[in-house]
C-alpha positions in Angstrom: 104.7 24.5 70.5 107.8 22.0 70.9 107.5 22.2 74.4 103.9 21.6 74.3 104.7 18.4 71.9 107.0 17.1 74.2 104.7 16.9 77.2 102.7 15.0 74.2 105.0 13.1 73.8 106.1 12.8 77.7 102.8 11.4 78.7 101.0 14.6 79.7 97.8 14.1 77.2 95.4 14.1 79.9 96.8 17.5 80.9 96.4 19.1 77.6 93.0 17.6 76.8 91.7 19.4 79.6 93.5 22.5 78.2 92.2 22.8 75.0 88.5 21.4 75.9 87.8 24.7 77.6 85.5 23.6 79.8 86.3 23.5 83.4 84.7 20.8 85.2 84.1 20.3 89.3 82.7 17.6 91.0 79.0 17.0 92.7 78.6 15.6 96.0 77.4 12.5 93.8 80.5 12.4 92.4 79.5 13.3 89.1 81.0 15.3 86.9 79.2 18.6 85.7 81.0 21.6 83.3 81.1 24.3 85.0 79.1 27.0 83.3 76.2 27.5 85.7 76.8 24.3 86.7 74.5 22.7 83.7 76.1 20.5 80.9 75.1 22.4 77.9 75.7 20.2 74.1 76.6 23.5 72.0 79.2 24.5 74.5 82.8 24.8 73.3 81.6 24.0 69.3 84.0 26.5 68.4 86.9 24.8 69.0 90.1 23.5 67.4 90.0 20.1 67.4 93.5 18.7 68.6 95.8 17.3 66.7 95.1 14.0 64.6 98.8 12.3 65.9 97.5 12.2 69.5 95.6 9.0 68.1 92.3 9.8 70.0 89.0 10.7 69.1 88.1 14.1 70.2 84.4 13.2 69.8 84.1 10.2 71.7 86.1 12.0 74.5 83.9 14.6 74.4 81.3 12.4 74.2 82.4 10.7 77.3 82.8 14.1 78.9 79.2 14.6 78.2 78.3 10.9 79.6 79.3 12.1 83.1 76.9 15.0 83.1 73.9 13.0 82.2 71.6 10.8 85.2 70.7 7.8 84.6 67.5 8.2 83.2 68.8 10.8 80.3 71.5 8.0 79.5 69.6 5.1 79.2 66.8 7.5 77.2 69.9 8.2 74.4 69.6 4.7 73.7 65.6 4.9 72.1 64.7 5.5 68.9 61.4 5.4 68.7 58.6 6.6 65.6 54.9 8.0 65.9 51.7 7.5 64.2 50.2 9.7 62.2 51.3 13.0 60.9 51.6 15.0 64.3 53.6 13.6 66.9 51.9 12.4 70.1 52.0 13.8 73.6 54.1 10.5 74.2 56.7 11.6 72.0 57.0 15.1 73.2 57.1 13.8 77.1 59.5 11.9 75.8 61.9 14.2 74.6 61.0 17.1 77.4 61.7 14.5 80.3 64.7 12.7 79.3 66.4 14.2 75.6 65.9 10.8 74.3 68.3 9.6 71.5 66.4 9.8 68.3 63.3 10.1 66.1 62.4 7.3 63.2 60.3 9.2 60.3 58.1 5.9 58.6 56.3 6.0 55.4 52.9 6.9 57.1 54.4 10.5 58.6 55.6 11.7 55.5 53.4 12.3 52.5 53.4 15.9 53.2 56.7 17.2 53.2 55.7 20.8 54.3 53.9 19.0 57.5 57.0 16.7 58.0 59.0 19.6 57.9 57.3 21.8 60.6 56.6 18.8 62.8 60.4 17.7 63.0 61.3 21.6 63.6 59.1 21.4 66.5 60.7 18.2 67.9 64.1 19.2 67.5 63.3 22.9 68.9 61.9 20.9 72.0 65.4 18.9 72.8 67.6 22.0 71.9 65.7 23.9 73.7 65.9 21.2 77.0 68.2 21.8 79.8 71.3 19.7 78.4 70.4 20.9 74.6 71.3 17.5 73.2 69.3 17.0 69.4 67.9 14.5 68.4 69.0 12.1 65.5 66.0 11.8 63.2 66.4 9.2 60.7 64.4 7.5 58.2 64.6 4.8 55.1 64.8 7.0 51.6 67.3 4.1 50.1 66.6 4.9 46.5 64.3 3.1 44.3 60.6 1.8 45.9 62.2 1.9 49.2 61.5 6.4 50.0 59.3 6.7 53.1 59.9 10.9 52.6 57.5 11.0 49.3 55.9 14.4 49.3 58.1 17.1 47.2 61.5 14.9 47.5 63.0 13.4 43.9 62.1 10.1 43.1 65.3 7.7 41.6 66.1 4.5 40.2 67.4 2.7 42.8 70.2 0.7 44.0 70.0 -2.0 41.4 70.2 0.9 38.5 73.2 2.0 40.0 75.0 -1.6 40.4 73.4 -1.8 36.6 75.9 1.2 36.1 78.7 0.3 37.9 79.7 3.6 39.1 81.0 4.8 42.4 80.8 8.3 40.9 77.0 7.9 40.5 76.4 5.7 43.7 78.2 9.6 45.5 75.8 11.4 43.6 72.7 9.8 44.3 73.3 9.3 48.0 74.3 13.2 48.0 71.6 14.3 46.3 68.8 12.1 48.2 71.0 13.3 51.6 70.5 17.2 50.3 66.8 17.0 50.1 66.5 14.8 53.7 68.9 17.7 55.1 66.1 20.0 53.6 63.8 18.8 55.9 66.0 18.0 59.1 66.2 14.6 58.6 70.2 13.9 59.5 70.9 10.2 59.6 69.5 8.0 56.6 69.4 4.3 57.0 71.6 3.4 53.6 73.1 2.5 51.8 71.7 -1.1 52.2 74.9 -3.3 51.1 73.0 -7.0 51.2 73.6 -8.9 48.2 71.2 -10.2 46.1 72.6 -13.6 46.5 68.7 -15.0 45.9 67.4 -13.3 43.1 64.4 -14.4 43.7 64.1 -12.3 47.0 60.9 -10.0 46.6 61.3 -8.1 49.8 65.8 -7.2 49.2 65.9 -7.6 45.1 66.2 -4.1 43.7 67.2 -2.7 46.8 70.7 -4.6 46.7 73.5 -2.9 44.3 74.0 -6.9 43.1 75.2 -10.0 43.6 79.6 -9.1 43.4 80.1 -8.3 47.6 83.0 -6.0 45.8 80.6 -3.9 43.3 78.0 -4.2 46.4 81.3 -2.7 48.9 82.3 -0.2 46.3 79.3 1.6 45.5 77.7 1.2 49.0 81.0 3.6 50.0 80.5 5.9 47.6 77.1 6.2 48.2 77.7 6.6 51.8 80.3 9.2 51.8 78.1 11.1 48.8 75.5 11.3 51.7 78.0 12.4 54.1 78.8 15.1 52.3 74.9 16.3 52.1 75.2 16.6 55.7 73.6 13.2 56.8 74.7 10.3 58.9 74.7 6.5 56.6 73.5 3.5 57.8 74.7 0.5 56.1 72.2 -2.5 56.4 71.0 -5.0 56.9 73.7 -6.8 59.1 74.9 -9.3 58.5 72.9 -9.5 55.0 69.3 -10.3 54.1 69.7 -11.1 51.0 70.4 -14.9 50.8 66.3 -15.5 52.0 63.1 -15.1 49.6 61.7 -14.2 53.3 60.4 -10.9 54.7 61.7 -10.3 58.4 58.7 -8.2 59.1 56.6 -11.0 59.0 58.8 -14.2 60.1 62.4 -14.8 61.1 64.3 -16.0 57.7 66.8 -18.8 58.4 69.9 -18.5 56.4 71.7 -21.8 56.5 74.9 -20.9 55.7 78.5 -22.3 57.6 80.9 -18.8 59.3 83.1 -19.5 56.4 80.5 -18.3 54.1 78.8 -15.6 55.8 82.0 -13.8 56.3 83.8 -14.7 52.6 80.2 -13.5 51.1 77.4 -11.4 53.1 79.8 -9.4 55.6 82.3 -8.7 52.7 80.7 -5.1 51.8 80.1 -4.4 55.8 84.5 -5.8 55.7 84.8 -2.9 53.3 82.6 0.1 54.8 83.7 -1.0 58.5 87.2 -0.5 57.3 86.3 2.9 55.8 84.7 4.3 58.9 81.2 4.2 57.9 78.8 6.0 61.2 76.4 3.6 61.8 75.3 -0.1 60.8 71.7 -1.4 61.3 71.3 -4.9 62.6 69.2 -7.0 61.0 66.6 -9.9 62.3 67.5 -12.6 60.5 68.3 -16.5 62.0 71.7 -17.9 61.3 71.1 -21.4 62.9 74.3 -22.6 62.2 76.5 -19.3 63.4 74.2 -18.5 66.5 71.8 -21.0 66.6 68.2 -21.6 65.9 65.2 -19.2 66.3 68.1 -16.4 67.3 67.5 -13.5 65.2 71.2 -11.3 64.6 70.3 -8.4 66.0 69.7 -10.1 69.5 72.8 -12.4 69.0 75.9 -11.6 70.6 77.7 -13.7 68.6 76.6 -11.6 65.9 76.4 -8.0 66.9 79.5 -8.5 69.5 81.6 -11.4 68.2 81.0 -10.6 64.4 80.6 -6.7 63.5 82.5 -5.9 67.0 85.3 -8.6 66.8 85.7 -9.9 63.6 85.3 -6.4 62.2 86.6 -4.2 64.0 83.6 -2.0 63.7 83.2 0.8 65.8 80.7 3.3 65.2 77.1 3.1 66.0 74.9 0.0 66.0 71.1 0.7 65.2 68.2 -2.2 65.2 66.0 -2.6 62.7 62.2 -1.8 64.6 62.1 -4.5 67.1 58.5 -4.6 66.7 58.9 -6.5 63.5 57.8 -10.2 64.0 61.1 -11.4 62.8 62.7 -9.8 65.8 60.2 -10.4 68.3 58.9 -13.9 67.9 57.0 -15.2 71.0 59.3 -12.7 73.4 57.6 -9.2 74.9 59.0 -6.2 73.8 60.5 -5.7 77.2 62.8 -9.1 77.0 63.3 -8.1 72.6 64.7 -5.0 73.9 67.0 -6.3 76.6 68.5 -8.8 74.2 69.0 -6.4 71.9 71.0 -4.2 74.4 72.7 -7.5 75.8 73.6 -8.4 72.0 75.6 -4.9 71.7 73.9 -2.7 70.0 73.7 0.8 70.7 70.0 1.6 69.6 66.7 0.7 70.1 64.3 1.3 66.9 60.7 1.2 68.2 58.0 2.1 65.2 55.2 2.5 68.3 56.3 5.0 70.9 56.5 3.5 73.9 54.7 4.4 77.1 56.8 7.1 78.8 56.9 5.3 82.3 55.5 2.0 81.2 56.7 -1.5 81.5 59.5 -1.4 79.1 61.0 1.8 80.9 61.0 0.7 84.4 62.4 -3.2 83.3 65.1 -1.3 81.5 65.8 1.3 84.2 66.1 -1.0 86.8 68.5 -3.5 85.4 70.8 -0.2 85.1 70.7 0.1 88.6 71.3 -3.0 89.8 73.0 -5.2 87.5 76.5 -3.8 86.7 77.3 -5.5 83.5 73.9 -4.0 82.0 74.9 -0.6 83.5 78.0 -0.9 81.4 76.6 -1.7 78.1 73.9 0.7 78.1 76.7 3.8 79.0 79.2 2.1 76.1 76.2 2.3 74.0 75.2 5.9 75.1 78.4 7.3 74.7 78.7 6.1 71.2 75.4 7.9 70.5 76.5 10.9 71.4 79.8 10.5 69.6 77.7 10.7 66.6 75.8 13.7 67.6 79.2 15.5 68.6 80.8 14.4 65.6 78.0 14.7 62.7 75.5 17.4 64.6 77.6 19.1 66.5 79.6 20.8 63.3 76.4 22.1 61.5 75.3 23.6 64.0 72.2 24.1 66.2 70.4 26.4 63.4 70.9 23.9 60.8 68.8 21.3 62.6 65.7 23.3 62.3 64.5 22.9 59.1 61.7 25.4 57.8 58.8 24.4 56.4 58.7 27.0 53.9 62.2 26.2 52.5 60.5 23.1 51.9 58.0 24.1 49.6 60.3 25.9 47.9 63.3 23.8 47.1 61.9 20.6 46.6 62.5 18.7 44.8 65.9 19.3 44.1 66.0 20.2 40.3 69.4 18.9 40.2 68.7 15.9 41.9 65.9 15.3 39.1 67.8 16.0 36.1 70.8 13.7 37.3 68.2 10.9 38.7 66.7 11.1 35.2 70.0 10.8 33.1 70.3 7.4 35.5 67.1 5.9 34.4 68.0 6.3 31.2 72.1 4.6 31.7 70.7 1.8 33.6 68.2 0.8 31.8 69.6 -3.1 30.2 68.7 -4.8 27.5 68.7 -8.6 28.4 67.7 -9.9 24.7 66.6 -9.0 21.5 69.4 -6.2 20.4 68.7 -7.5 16.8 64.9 -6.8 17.6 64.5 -2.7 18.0 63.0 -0.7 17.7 59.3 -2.9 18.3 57.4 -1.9 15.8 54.8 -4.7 15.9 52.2 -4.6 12.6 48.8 -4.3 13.6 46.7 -3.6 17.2 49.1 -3.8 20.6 47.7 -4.4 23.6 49.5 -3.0 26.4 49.6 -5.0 29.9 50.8 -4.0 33.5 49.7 -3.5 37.0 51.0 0.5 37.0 49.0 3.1 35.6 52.0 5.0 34.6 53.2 1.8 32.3 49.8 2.3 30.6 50.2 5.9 30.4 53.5 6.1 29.2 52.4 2.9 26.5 50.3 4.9 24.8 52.7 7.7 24.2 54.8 5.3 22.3 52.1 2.8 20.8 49.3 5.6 20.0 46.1 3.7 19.7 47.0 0.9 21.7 45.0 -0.9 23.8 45.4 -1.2 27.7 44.4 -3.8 30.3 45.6 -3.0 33.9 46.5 -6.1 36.3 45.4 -6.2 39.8 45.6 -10.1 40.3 46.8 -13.0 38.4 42.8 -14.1 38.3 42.8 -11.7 35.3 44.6 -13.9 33.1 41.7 -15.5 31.3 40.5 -11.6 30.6 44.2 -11.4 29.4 43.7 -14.4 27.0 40.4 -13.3 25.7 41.5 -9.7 25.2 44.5 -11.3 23.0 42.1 -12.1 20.6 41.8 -8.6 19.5 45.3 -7.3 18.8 48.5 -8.3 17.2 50.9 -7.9 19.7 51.4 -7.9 23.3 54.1 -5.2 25.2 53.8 -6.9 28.9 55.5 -5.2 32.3 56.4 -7.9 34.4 56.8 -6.6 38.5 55.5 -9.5 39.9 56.2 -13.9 39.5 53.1 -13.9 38.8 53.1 -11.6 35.9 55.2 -14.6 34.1 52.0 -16.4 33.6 50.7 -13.7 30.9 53.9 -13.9 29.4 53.5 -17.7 28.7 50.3 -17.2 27.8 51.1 -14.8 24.9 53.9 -17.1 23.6 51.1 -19.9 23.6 49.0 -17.4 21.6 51.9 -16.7 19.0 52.3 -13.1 19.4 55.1 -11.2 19.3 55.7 -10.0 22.5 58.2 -6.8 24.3 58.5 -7.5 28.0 59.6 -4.6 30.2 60.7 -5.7 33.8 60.4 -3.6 36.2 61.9 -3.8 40.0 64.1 -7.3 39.9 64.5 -8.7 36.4 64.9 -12.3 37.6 61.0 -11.9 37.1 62.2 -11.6 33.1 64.3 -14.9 33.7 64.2 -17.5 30.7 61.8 -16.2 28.6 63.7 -17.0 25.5 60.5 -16.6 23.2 59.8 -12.8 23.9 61.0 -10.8 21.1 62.8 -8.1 23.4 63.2 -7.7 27.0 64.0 -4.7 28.3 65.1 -4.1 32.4 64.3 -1.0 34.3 65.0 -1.2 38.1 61.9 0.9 39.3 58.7 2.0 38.4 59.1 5.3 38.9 58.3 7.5 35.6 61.6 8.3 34.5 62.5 4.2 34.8 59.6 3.7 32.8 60.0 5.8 30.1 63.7 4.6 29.5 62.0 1.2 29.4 59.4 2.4 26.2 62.5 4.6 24.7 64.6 1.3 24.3 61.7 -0.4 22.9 60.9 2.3 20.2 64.9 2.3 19.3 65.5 6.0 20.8 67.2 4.8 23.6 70.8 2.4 23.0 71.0 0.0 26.0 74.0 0.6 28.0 73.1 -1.2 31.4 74.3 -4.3 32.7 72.8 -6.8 34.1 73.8 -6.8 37.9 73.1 -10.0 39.2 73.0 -13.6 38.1 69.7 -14.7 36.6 70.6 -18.3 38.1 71.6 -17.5 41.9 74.8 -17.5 43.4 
C-alpha cells in the first residue's frame, strides 16, 4: 500500500487508474478506444468496483465516463445529448427507433402520459428494458416535473402535497428533506430517476401567477436552504435534482411558454439576488440545473433567451459559479425559447450556449432535419464537435454516478408494485401534518373561530372548497366560480345569507371580495396558491393562507377558521414585492 501511495504521489496516477478500472482497453484501426470484453463497450461492466481513493482529487465517474465517451460513434454521442417526451400514453415508434438506434440520453414524462400510474409504469419498463437491453446497455434518464404543490405531472396513485411555498411557510430544512424524499420514493416507484426540483426562483414578484407557490419565498437564503435540503432528501430516494429555473423566473408576472419575459435587472442584481440559491446548491454539488428561457436585456441583450445565451449558461452558471454538473433546457419548444428561430437553429444555440441537454416535448423525427443539421456540424465544425462530447460526457457522468450504483434491476420498475405501494402511506401522513403547519393566518387572530349568525354562503372555483365548506358550515349555501362574469349572480345570491366564506385562487376572485365588504357582511377569506391574491383586504374579518388546493390544504384552511386548528405558518414572502 505505501509503495502504491508513493507512485500516487510520484506521478504514476494514470498507471493505477488503469489498474483498478479493470477493464483492459485496445485500440481500433479508427483509433478508437473499445473495452476489451468481446470487443463491445458494455455500461454495467466493472459496477462492482472500489472506487479509488477520494485524495487522488478526481472524479472516478467522469473518468469513467470519459472512458465510455471513446467507445461511443458519433451518432450514439450526439444522441446522449436528447431528451425528448411523447404524446399520449404509449410511446411512439419514434421513440422506440430512437432509443434502439442510437441509446439516446433521456425520456421527459409530461402531465398528459401520466394519469395512470400503472400504465406509466409498464410503459417506462419497456423503454428502459429497450436501452439496457441495446448493445452498449446505456439507460436512459427519465425525468419529469413532480415539484410539490399544483406543479405534479405523475398524478395517478402518487401523494399529493402542499407545495414549496408551505414549506418556506415552515421554514424547515428538515421538512424541505422529507418532502423531496418522499415525492423522490414514489417517482423511484415508478422508474422515474431524475426529478426537475427543487425550483429555487424567488418570488421576487408576488404577483407572478405562473412561479408564485412554486417558489420557497422571497429570502434567496430561506429559498438556498431549503432548496438543499430538498434536493439531497431526493437524493437519498434514489433520484437525480434539478434545480430551476436558471438564472430565476421569478422577478416577471410572464409565462415563458407563451412569450420571452424580459427581466430588467443590472449583473449586480441578478447575481446578489436570483443566482444567490443556484450560488448555494452549485457550491453544494447539486446534479443537474435546468436553464431557463427568460430575456435578460441588459446581461445578454435583447430578445436572447438564457438558455441560448452563452453569457448566461457559460459565462454565469459555468464561470461565475463554478457549476459543474449537468445543464438541462427547459422544452425548447416553448415559445419563450423559440421565438421566430426553427427548432433546428433553437437547438444549436442551445448546444452553443453550453448546455448539455436538449428537452424536446415532441419527439423529433428520427433522421429528420434537426438530426442531420446537428450531425453534420459534429463532423465538420471542430468547436461544435467539442461541446457536444463535453456535454456527452457529462451525461453519462450522471448515469455512471447516480444509475450506475442502483443497479440495472432497479431501473425497471413493475407495474404491479405500482398499484400496490402507491401512494406512499408515509408520504401521506407526513404531507398531511404539513398542510396543517403551514397553513398562516394573515389577520383576524382575535376573530376565530368564524362563527357567523345566520345563512353562509360559501364561494370558490374548486369543488373540494365547497365540499369541504359544508362539513364545517352544515347547511350552507354554495356558489361555484368559473369566471369573474358570475359576480352579479354573486351579488344577487348575497341577498339571501348572512355571511360570505370566499376562496380566493385567482386576481380576479378579489372582485367578490370587494363586493361582499360593499354588501356589509362579515366575510372569512381562504387563499389558496399565492396569498398576494389576499393582499390588503383589511375589511375581511379573517384571512386564512393555504399554499395548494389539494384537500389536505384545504381542510387546514376550514380547521383554522372553525378555531380547531392554531396558525403556526408564516408568511413567506412580502405582500408588497421586493
Amino acid at each position: 500500500m505505501k509503495n502504491t501511495a508513493a507512485r500516487i504521489a510520484g506521478g504514476s496516477l494514470a498507471a493505477l487508474l488503469v489498474l483498478v478500472s479493470c477493464v483492459k482497453t485496445e485500440t481500433s484501426g479508427k483509433g478508437q478506444v473499445h473495452p476489451s470484453a468481446g470487443g463491445v463497450y458494455g455500461f454495467w461492466q466493472g459496477r462492482e468496483l472500489v472506487l479509488p481513493p477520494q485524495f487522488l482529487g478526481i472524479s472516478w465517474s467522469k473518468r469513467e465516463a470519459q472512458a465510455a465517451l471513446r467507445a461511443l460513434d458519433d451518432e450514439e454521442i450526439l444522441a446522449q445529448l436528447f431528451m425528448v417526451g411523447y404524446p399520449g400514453k404509449a410511446p411512439s415508434t419514434e421513440l422506440v427507433t430512437w432509443i434502439q438506434k442510437r441509446g439516446i440520453g433521456g425520456v421527459k414524462i409530461f402531465g398528459w402520459n401520466a394519469e395512470d400510474t400503472e400504465i406509466l409504469s409498464a410503459t417506462i419498463a419497456s423503454l428502459q428494458g429497450s436501452a439496457l437491453g441495446s448493445e452498449k446497455g446505456i439507460p436512459l434518464l427519465v425525468a419529469t416535473d413532480q415539484e410539490g404543490g399544483w406543479i405534479r405531472h405523475v398524478k395517478g396513485r402518487t401523494s399529493e402535497s402542499p407545495g414549496n411555498m408551505a414549506l418556506g411557510a415552515v421554514g424547515s430544512s428538515l421538512d424541505a428533506y422529507w418532502a423531496g424524499y418522499f415525492i423522490g420514493k414514489e417517482l423511484a416507484l415508478l422508474g422515474i430517476r431524475m426529478n426537475f426540483a427543487p425550483v429555487v426562483d424567488l418570488a421576487t414578484d408576488p404577483s407572478s401567477e405562473i412561479i408564485g407557490p412554486r417558489a420557497f419565498s422571497d429570502d434567496p437564503a430561506l429559498v438556498g436552504r431549503l432548496g438543499l435540503a430538498f434536493a439531497r432528501g431526493t437524493l437519498a430516494a434514489g433520484v437525480i435534482p434539478t434545480a430551476k429555473h436558471f438564472p430565476g423566473h421569478g422577478a416577471t408576472p410572464l409565462d415563458s411558454h407563451g412569450i420571452l419575459p424580459e427581466i430588467s435587472i443590472d449583473l449586480d442584481t441578478l447575481r446578489n439576488r436570483e443566482l444567490s440559491p443556484f450560488a448555494y446548491l452549485s457550491d453544494h454539488r447539486v446534479p443537474a440545473v435546468m436553464s431557463g428561457h427568460l430575456s435578460f436585456p441588459k446581461i445578454s441583450g435583447f430578445g436572447s433567451p438564457a438558455s441560448l445565451s452563452r453569457d448566461i449558461i457559460h459565462g454565469e452558471l459555468r464561470g461565475f459559479l463554478g457549476f459543474e454538473g449537468l445543464v438541462i433546457t427547459d422544452d425548447l419548444y416553448m415559445s419563450g425559447a423559440s421565438g421566430e428561430l426553427s427548432i433546428t437553429e433553437t437547438c444549436e444555440k442551445a448546444i452553443r450556449a453550453g448546455n448539455d441537454m436538449l428537452l424536446l416535448s415532441v419527439t423529433p423525427e428520427v433522421d429528420g432535419a434537426l438530426w442531420r443539421h446537428l450531425l453534420n456540424l459534429y463532423r465538420e465544425d471542430r468547436e461544435f464537435a467539442t461541446q457536444v462530447r463535453e456535454a456527452a460526457t457529462r451525461v453519462l457522468e450522471a448515469k455512471i454516478a447516480y444509475l450506475k450504483p442502483l443497479g440495472p434491476k432497479a431501473l425497471i420498475p413493475s407495474p404491479e408494485s405500482a398499484r400496490a405501494r402507491l401512494p406512499n402511506l408515509e408520504a401521506k401522513v407526513f404531507f398531511a401534518d404539513l398542510a396543517r403547519r403551514s397553513a398562516t393566518l394573515i389577520q383576524g387572530k382575535g376573530a376565530l373561530p368564524f362563527k357567523p349568525e345566520g345563512k353562509v354562503l360559501l364561494a370558490g372555483a374548486y369543488d373540494r372548497f365547497l365540499a369541504l365548506g359544508l362539513k364545517a358550515y352544515p347547511g350552507a349555501q354554495t356558489m361555484k366560480i368559473r369566471s369573474p362574469g358570475q359576480l352579479e349572480e354573486f351579488i344577487r345570491r348575497m341577498g339571501q345569507v348572512d355571511a360570505v366564506v370566499l376562496c380566493i385562487s385567482s386576481e380576479s376572485h378579489r372582485a367578490f371580495a370587494y363586493a361582499a365588504r360593499d354588501k356589509g357582511l362579515p366575510l372569512a377569506v381562504v387563499s389558496v396558491l399565492s396569498p398576494y391574491r389576499a393582499r390588503d383586504l383589511e375589511f375581511a374579518t379573517a384571512i386564512v393562507a393555504v399554499y395548494h388546493f389539494a384537500e389536505i390544504c384545504l381542510a387546514a384552511g376550514f380547521e383554522v377558521l372553525e378555531g380547531k386548528l392554531s396558525p403556526r405558518g408564516i408568511l413567506p414572502i412580502d405582500m408588497e414585492g421586493r
